[in-house]
Z-matrix of the N, CA and C atoms (Angstrom, degrees):
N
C 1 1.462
C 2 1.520 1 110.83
N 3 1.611 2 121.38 1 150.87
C 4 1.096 3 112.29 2 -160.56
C 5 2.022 4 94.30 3 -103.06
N 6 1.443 5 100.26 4 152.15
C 7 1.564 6 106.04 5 -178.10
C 8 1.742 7 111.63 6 -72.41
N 9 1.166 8 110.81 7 -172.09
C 10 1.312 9 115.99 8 173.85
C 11 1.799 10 95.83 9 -81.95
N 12 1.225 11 122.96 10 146.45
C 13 1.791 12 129.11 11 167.06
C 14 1.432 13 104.38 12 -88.59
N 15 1.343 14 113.22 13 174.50
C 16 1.341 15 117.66 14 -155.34
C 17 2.153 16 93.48 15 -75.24
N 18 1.176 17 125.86 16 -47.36
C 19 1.329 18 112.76 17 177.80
C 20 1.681 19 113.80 18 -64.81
N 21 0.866 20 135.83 19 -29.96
C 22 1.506 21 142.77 20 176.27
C 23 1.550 22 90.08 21 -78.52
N 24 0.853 23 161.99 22 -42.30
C 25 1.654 24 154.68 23 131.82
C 26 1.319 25 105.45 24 -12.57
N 27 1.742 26 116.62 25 -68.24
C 28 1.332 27 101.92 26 -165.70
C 29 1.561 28 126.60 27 -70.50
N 30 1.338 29 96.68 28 -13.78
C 31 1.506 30 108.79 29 -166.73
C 32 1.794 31 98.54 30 -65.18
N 33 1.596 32 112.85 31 -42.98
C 34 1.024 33 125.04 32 -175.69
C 35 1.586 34 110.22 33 -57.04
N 36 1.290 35 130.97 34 -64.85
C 37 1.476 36 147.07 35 133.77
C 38 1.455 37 106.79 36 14.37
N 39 1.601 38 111.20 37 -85.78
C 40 1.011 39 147.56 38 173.11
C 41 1.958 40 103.48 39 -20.46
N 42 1.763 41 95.96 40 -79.54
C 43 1.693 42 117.02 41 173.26
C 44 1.473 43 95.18 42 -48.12
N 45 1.187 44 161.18 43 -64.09
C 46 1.321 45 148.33 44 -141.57
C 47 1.595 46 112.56 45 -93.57
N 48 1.473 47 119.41 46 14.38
C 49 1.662 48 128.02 47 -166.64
C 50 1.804 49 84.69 48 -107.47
N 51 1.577 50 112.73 49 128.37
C 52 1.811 51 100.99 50 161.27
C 53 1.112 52 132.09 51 -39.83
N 54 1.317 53 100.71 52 129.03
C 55 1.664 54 99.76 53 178.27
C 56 1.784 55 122.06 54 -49.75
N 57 0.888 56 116.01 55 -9.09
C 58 1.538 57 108.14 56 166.45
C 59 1.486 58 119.48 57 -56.37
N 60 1.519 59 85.92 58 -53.96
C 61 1.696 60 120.52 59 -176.93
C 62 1.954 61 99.49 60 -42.15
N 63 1.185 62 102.75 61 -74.48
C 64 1.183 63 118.50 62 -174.70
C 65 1.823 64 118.32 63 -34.89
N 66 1.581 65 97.74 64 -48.04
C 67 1.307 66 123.06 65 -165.08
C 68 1.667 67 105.93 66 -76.22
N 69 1.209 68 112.71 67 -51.25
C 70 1.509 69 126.16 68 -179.50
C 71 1.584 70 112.06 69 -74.64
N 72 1.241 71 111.17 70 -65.80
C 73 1.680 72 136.21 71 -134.14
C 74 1.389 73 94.15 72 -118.38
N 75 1.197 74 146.48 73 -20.85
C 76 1.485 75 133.68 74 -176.91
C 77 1.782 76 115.59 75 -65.38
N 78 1.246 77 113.96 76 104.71
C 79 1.681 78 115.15 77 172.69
C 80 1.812 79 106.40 78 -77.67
N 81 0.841 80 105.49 79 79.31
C 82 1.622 81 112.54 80 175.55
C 83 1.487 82 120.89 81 -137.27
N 84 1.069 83 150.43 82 103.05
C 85 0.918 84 154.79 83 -122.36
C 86 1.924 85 103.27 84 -88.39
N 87 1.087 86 112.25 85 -2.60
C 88 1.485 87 133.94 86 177.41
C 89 1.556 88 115.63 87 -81.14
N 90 1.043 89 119.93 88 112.48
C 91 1.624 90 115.71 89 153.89
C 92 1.174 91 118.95 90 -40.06
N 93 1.715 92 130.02 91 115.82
C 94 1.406 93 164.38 92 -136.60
C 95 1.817 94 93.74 93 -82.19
N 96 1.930 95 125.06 94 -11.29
C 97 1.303 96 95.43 95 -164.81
C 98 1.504 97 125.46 96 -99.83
N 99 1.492 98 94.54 97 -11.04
C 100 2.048 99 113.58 98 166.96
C 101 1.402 100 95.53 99 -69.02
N 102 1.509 101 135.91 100 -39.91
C 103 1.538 102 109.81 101 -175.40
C 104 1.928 103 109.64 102 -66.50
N 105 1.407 104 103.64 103 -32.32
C 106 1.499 105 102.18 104 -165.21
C 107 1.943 106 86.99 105 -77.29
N 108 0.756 107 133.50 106 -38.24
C 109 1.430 108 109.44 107 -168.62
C 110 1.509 109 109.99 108 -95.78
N 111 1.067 110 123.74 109 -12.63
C 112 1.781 111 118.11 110 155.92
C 113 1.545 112 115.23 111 -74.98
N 114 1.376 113 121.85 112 -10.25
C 115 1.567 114 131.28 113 159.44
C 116 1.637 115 103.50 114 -81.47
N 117 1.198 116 137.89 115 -50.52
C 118 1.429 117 143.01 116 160.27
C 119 1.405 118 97.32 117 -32.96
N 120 1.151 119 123.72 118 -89.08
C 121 1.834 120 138.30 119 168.84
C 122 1.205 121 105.57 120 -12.75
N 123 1.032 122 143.21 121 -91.27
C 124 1.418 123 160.53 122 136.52
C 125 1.706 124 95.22 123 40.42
N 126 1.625 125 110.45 124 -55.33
C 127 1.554 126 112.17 125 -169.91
C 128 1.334 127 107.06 126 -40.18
N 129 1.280 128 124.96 127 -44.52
C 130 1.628 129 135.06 128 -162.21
C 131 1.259 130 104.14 129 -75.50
N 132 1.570 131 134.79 130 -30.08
C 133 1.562 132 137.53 131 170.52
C 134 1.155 133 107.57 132 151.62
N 135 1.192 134 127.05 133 -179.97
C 136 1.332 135 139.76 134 -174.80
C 137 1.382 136 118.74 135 -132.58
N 138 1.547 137 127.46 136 46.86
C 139 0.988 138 133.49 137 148.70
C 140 1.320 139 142.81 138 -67.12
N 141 0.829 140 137.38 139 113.59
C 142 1.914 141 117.87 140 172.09
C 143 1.252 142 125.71 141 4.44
N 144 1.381 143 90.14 142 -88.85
C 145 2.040 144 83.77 143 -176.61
C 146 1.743 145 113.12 144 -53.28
N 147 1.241 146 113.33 145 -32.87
C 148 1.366 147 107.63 146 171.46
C 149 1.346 148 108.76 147 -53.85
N 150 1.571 149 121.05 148 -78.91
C 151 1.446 150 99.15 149 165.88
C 152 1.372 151 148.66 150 -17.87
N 153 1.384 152 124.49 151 -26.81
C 154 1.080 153 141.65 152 -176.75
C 155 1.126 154 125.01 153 -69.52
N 156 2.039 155 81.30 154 -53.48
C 157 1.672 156 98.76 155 -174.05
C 158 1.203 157 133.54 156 -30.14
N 159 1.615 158 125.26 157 -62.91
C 160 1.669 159 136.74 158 -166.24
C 161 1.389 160 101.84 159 -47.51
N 162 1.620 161 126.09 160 -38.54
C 163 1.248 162 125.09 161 -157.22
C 164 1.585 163 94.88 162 -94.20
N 165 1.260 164 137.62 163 -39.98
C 166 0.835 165 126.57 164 178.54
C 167 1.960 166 121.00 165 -64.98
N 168 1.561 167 99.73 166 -13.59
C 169 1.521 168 108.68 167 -177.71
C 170 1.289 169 95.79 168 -96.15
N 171 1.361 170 126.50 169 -16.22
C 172 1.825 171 106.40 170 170.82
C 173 1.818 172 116.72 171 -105.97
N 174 1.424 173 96.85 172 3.54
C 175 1.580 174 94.64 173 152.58
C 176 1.348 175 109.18 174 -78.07
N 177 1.409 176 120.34 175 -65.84
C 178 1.429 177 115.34 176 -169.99
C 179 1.821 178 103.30 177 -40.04
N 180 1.493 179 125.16 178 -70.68
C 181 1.073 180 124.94 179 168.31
C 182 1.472 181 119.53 180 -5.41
N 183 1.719 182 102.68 181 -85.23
C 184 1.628 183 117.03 182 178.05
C 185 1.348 184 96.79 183 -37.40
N 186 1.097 185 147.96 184 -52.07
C 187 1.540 186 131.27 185 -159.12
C 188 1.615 187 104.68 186 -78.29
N 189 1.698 188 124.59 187 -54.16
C 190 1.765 189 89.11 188 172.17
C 191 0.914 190 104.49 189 -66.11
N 192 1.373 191 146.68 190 -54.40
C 193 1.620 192 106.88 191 -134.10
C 194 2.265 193 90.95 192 -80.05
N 195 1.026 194 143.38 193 -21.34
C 196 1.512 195 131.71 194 141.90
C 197 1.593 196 111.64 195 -14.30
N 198 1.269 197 118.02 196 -45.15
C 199 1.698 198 123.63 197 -155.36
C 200 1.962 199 83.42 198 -98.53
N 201 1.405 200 121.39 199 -54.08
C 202 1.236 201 120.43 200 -152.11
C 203 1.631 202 97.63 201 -46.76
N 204 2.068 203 109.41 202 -48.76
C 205 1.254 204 127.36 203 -178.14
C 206 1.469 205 124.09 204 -38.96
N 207 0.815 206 99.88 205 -56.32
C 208 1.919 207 134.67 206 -175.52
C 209 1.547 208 103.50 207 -70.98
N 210 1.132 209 119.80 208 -48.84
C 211 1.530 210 123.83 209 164.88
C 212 1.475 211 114.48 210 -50.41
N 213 1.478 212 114.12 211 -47.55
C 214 1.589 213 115.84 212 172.37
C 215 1.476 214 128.40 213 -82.27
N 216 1.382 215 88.61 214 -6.45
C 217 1.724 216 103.93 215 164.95
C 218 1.262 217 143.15 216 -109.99
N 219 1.083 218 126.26 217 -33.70
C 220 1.347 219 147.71 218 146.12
C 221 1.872 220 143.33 219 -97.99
N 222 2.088 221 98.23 220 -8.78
C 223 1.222 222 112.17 221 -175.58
C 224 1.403 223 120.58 222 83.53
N 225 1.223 224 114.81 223 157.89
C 226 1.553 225 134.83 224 -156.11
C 227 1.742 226 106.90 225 -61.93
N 228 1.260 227 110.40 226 -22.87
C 229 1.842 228 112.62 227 -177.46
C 230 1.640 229 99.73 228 -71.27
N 231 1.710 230 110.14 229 -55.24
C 232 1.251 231 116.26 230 179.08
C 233 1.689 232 122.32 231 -57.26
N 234 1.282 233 109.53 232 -34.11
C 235 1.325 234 115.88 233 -164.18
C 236 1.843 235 102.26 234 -77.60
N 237 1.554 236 96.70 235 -29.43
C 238 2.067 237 105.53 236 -179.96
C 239 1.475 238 98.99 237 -64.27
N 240 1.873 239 120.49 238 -26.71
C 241 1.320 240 103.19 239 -175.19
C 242 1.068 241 125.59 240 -114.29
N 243 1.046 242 130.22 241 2.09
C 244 1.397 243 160.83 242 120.70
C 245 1.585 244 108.26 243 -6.64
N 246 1.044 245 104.09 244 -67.68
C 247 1.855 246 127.16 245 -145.70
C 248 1.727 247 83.46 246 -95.85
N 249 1.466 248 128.61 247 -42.19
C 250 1.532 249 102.78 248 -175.78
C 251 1.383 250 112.13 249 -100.41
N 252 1.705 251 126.42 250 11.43
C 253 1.225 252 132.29 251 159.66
C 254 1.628 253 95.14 252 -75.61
N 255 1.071 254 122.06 253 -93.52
C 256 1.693 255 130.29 254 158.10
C 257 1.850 256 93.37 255 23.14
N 258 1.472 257 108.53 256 -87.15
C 259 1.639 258 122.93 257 -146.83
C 260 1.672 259 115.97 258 -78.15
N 261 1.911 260 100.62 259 -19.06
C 262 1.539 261 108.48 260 155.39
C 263 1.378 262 110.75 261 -116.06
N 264 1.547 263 132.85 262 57.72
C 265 1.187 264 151.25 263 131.51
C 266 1.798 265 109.64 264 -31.32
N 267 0.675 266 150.51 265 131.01
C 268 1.708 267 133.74 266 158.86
C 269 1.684 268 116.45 267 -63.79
N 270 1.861 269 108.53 268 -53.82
C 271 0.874 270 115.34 269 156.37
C 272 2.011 271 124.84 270 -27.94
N 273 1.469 272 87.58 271 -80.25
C 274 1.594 273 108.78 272 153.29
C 275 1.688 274 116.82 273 5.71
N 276 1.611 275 101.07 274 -100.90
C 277 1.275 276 109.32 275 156.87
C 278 1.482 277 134.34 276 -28.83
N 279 1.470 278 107.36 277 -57.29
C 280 1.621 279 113.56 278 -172.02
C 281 1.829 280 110.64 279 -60.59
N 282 1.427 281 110.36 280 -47.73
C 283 1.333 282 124.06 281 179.63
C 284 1.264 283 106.89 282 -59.44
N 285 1.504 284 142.43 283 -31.13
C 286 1.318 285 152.26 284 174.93
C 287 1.802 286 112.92 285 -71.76
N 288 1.018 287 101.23 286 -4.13
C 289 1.550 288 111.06 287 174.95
C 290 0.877 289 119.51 288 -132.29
N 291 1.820 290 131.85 289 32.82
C 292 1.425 291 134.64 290 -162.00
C 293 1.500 292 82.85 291 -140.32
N 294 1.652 293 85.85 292 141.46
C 295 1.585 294 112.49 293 169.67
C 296 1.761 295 110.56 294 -88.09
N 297 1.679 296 101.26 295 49.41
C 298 1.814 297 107.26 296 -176.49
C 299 1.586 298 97.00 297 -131.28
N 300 1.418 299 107.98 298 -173.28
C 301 1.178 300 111.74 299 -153.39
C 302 1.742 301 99.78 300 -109.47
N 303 1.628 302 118.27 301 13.48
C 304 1.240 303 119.69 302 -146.92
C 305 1.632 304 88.68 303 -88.34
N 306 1.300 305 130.34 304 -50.69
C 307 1.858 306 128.39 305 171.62
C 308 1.547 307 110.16 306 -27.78
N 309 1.715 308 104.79 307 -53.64
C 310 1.609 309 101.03 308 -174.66
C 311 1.265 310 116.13 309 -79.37
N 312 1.649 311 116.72 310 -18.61
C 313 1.722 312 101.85 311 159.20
C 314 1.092 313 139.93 312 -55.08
N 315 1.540 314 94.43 313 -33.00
C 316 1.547 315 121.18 314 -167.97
C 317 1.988 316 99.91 315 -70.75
N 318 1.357 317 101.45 316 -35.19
C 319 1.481 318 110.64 317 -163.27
C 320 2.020 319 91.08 318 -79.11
N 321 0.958 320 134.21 319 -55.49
C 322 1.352 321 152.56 320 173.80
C 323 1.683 322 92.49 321 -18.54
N 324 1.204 323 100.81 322 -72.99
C 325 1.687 324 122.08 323 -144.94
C 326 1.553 325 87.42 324 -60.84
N 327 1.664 326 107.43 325 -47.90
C 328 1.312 327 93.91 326 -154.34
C 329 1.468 328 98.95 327 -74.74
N 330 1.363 329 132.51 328 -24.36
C 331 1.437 330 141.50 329 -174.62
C 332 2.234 331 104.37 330 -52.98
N 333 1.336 332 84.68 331 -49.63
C 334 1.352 333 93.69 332 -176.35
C 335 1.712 334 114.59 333 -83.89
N 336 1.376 335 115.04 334 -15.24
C 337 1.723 336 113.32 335 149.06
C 338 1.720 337 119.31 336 -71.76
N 339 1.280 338 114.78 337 -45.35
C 340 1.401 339 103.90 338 166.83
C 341 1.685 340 120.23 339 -54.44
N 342 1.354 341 106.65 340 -47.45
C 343 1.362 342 108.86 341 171.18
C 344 1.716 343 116.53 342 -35.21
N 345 1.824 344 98.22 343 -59.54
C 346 1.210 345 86.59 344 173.78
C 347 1.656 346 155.93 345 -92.33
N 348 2.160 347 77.83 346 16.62
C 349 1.670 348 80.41 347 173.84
C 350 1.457 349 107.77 348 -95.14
N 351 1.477 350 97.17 349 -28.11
C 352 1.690 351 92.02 350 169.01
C 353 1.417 352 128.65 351 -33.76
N 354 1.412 353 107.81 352 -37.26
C 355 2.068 354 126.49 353 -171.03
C 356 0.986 355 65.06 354 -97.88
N 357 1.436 356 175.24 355 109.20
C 358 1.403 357 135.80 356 68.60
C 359 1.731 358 104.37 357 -96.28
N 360 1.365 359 100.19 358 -29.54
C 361 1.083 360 112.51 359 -150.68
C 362 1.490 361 102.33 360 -96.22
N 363 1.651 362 123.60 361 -15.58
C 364 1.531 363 137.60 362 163.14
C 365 1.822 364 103.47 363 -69.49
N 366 1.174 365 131.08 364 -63.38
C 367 1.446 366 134.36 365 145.53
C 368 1.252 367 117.85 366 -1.12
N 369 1.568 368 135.81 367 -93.65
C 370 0.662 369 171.64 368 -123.20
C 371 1.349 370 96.84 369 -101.90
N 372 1.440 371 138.39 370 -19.80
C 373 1.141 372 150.24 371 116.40
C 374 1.341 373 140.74 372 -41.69
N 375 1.442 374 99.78 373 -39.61
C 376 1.274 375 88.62 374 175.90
C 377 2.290 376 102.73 375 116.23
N 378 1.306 377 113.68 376 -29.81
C 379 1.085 378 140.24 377 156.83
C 380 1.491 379 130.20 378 -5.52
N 381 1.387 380 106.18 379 -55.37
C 382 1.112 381 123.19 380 -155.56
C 383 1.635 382 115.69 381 -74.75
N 384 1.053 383 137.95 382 63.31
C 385 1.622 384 143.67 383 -175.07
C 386 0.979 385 119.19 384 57.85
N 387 2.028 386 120.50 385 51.70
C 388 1.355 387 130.03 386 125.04
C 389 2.348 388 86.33 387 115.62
N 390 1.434 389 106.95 388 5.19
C 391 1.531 390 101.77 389 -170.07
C 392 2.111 391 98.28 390 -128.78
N 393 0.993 392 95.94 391 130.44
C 394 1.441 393 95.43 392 -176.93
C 395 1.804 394 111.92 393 -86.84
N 396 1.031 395 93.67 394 109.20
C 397 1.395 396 99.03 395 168.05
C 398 1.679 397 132.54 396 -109.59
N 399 1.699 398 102.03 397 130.57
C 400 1.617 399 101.64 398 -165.04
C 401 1.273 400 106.65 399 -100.73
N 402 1.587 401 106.84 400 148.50
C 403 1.628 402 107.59 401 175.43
C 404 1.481 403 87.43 402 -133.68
N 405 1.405 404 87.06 403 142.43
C 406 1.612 405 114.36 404 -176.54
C 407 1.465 406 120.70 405 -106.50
């Protein structure tokens, strides 16, 4: 089995400094909120695969809601290839087994693109708090 690497180390490091610390005072070039919730995480133990876990639960994640997207955009053929390009990514994989914060970015972005096709797609309807608005 492979160990934690020296940044999947620090992240760990990182999670175990007070959250003040983290919030104020951390020189790391990372946004402060994967350390506070891999210190949250942490409650359950501090093993490896535990470590792992979160990132490995927002790859799986990132890939449906990837397929859910693609399904409402292009249909169910696109969304099957979509979702297994997505899950044999190399990248893909590797980021799904890292004690970093790069799975939950990945999960973020896409959270906040559905968001915004959803409002595109309330709009575009007609939806949007009782006034129809057209986009051209």
């Amino acid at each position: 089995p492979r160990s934690l690497g020296s940044d999947e180390a620090s992240s760990v490091w990182f999670s175990r400094l007070p959250p003040m610390t983290v919030l104020l005072r951390l020189c790391d070039p990372h946004p402060p909120a994967y350390y506070l919730l891999l210190s949250a995480w942490q409650v359950g133990g501090d093993a490896e695969f535990w470590l792992r876990f979160p990132s490995l639960l927002a790859s799986v994640l990132s890939v449906a809601l990837l397929i859910r997207l693609t399904r409402a955009a292009a249909g169910a053929r696109a969304a099957g290839w979509t979702g297994l390009l997505l899950a044999t990514f190399p990248l893909q994989t590797w980021y799904a087994g890292e004690v970093r914060m790069y799975s939950l970015v990945q999960l973020l972005s896409l959270l906040m693109a559905a968001a915004g096709w959803r409002l595109l797609q309330r709009l575009r309807r007609g939806d949007g708090r009782g006034r129809r608005v057209h986009l051209s």
